[in-house]
N, C-alpha and C positions, 0 to 999 in steps of 0.2 A: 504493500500500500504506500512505502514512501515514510521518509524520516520527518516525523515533529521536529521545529525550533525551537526555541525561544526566541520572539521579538527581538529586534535592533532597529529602534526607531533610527539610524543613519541610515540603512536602508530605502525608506523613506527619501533619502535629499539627494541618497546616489544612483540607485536601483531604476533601474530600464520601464518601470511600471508605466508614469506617466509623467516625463521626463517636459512634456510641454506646459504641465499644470502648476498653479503654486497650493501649495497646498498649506493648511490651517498648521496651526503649531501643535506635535504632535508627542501627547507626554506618555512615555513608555513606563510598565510597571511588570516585576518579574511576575508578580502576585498582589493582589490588593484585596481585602476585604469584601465591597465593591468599587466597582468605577461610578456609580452615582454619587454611593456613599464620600468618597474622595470628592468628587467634583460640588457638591453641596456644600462640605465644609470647605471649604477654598474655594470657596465660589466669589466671593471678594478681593483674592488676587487670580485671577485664571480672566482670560479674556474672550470674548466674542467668538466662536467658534474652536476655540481649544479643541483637542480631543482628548479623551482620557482614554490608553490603552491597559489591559492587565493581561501576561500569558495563561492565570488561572484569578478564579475568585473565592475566598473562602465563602465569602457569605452572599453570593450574587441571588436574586430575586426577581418576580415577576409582578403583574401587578395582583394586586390586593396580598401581597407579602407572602406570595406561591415563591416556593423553592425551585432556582434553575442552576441544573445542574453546569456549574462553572468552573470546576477544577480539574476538567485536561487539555493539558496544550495542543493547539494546533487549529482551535476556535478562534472566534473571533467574541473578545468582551470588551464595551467599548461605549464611553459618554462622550456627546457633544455636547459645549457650553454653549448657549444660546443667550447674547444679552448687549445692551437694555431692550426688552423687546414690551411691545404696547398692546400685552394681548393678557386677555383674564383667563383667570384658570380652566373656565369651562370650554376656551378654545383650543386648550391642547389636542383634542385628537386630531386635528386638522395636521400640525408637527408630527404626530403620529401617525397619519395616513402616509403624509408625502416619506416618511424616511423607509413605511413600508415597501413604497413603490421604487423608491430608489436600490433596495435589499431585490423585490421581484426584477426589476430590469437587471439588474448585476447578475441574478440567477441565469436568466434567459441570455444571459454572452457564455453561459454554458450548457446552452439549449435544455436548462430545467424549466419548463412550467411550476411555476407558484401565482398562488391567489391569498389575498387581507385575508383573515378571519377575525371581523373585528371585533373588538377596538383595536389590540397588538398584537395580532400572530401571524404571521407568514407559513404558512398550510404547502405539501407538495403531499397531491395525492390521499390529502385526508390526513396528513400528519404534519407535525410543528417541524419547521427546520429552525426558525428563526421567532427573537422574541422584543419586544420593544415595551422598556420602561419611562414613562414622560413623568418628569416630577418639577413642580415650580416651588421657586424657592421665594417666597412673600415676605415683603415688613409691610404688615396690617393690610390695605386693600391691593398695595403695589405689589407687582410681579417684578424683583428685582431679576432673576435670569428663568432660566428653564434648561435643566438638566434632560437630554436625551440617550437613553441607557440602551442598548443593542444587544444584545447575543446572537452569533449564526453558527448553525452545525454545519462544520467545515469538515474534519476530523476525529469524527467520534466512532469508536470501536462498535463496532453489532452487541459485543458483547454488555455493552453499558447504552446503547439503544434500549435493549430489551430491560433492564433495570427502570427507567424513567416512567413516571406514574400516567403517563397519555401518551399515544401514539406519537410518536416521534422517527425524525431521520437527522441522516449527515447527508450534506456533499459528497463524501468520498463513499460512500455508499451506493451514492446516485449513481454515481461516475466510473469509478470502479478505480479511480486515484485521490492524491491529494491535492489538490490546485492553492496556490499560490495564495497567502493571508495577505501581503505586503498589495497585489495585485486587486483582489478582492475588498480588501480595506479600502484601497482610496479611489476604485470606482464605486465605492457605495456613496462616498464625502464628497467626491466628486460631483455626483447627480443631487443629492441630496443639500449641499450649500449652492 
């Protein structure tokens, strides 16, 4: 199936991916708790499209505080910092639609069919490959940023497939290799900024 990394965000500034594009400032993490988690509280110093990457999550999450399984390399776990933006909390799914569509279209440059399952799931075939966490971060009525938290199964073993509590896939399952995170990563950021 192909060797798991570990991230090197230089990758990112030197790597053949998309050598035309400039791309957001991209902050690499061997492991993190979460990448929401992280990007919420520093959310004060992180700037306007940041990204927050981790190779695994101890404690990554879905929405209404559903467990996603986040602790093996070769996924993709990942916040973008969204800010100042002029939008009230009940507009998030909209952030949440479009970063779905931007995960389906990067699919489909590996001829996978995916469809929303909304509000945040990215569905191939009746199963989750992909998961999307929007969280805004408020002082009293103002939306000071909005935290956009991603997961995609890139690289996930069958055998821990079949562990996870709903229908689920990988990528490399799909596919029958592992395709490129560096690649994958920044046509999602790409379409989706």
């Amino acid at each position: 199936m192909g060797k798991f990394t570990m991230l090197n965000c230089e990758h990112f500034w030197t790597g053949s991916f998309f050598p035309f594009l400039i791309l957001p400032n991209i902050i690499c993490f061997p492991f993190l708790d979460s990448t929401n988690t992280y990007a919420k509280t520093n959310l004060e110093t992180l700037q306007h499209g940041d990204v927050i990457v981790a190779d695994s999550q101890t404690a990554g999450r879905g929405q209404k505080g559903h467990h996603w399984r986040s602790d093996v390399i070769g996924n993709i776990y990942a916040s973008i910092i969204l800010k100042p933006l002029n939008v009230k909390p009940d507009e998030l799914p909209m952030l949440t639609h479009d970063l779905a569509r931007a995960i389906i279209i990067t699919l489909a440059d590996y001829d996978v069919v995916a469809t929303m399952k909304w509000p945040n799931d990215v569905m191939v075939e009746g199963k989750k490959i992909a998961g999307i966490l929007a969280e805004a971060v408020t002082q009293g009525q103002q939306v000071k940023g909005v935290v956009l938290g991603f997961g995609v199964n890139l690289a996930l073993p069958q055998e821990i497939v079949e562990t996870i509590d709903q229908p689920a896939t990988s990528l490399n399952l799909l596919l029958g290799k592992v395709v490129d995170r560096y690649t994958f990563l920044g046509r999602v950021i790409a379409r989706f900024m």
